[in-house]
C-alpha positions in Angstrom: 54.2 128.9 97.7 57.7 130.2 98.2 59.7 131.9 95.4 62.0 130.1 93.3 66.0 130.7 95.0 68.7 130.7 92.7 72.5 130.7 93.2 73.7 133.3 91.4 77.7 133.6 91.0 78.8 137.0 91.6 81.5 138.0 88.7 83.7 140.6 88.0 83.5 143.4 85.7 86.0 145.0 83.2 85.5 148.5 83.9 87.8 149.5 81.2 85.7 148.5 78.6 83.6 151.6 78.5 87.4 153.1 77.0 88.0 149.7 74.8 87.5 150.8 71.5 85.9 147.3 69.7 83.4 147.8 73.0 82.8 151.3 72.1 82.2 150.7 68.5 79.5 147.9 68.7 75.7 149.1 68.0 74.3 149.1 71.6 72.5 145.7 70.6 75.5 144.3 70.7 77.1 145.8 73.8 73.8 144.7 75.9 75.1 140.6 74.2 78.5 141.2 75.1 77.4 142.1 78.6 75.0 139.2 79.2 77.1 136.7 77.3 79.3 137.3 80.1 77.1 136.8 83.1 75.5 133.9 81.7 79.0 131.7 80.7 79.7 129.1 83.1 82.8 129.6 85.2 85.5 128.7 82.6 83.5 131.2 80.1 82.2 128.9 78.2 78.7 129.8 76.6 76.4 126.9 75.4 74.8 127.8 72.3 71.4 128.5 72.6 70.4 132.1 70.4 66.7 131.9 71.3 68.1 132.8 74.9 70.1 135.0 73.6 67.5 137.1 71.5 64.6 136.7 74.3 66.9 138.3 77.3 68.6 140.6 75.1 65.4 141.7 72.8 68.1 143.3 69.8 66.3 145.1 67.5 66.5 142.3 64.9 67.1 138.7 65.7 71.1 137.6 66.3 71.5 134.2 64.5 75.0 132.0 64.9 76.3 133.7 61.8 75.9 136.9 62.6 77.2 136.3 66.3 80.3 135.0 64.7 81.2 138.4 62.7 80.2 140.5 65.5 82.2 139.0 68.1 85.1 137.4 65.8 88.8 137.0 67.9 86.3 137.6 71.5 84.6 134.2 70.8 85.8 131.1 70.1 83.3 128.8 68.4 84.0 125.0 69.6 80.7 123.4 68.3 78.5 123.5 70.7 79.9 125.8 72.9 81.8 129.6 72.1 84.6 130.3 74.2 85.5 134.0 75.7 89.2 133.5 76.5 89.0 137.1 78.4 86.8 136.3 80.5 89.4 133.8 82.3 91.4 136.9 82.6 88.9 139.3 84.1 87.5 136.3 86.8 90.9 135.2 87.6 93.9 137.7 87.7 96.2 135.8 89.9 95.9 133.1 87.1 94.6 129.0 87.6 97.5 128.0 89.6 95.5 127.7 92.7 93.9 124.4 94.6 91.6 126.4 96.1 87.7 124.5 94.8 86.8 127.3 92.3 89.8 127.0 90.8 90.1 123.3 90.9 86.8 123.7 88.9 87.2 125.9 86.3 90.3 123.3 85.5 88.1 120.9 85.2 85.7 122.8 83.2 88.8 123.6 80.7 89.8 120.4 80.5 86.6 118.8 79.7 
């Protein structure tokens, strides 16, 4: 049997979060979230809900639930029902901005826009 292959998108990183203050001040529970919130978004940084994900890859010391998600992260998540939005990360993946025609771009567009 041959291992399972994934594609896994490559993503930049915002190395000047180790001097953002907010980033600085969370418990390290929350820094390991923040971290794997945003290599699990999709490519518009969207992030289904789905806490029992959440709590199983980031093992926090006690449970995360929705509530407590939304006063940690507050103003770096935007909660859109299903999904939370992390309007950074838009900034971080794409500098030059979504003016572009190139496919990824074309994508995430269309990922916005749904």
């Amino acid at each position: 049997m041959s291992p399972v292959k994934f594609n896994m998108a490559k993503r930049y990183t915002e190395t000047n979060k180790w001097q953002d203050g907010w980033f600085l001040s969370l418990p390290n529970d929350y820094r390991i979230i923040w971290l794997w919130l945003v290599d699990n978004c999709s490519i518009a940084g969207f992030w289904k809900k789905d806490f029992d994900s959440l709590n199983f890859f980031c093992k926090p010391s006690s449970s995360i639930d929705e509530s407590k998600f939304r006063e940690i992260f507050n103003g770096r998540c935007i909660d859109l029902g299903q999904y939370f939005f992390i309007p950074k990360f838009l900034k971080v993946q794409y500098p030059q901005g979504l003016t572009s025609n190139k496919p990824l771009i074309v994508s995430v567009k269309k990922a916005i826009d749904k």
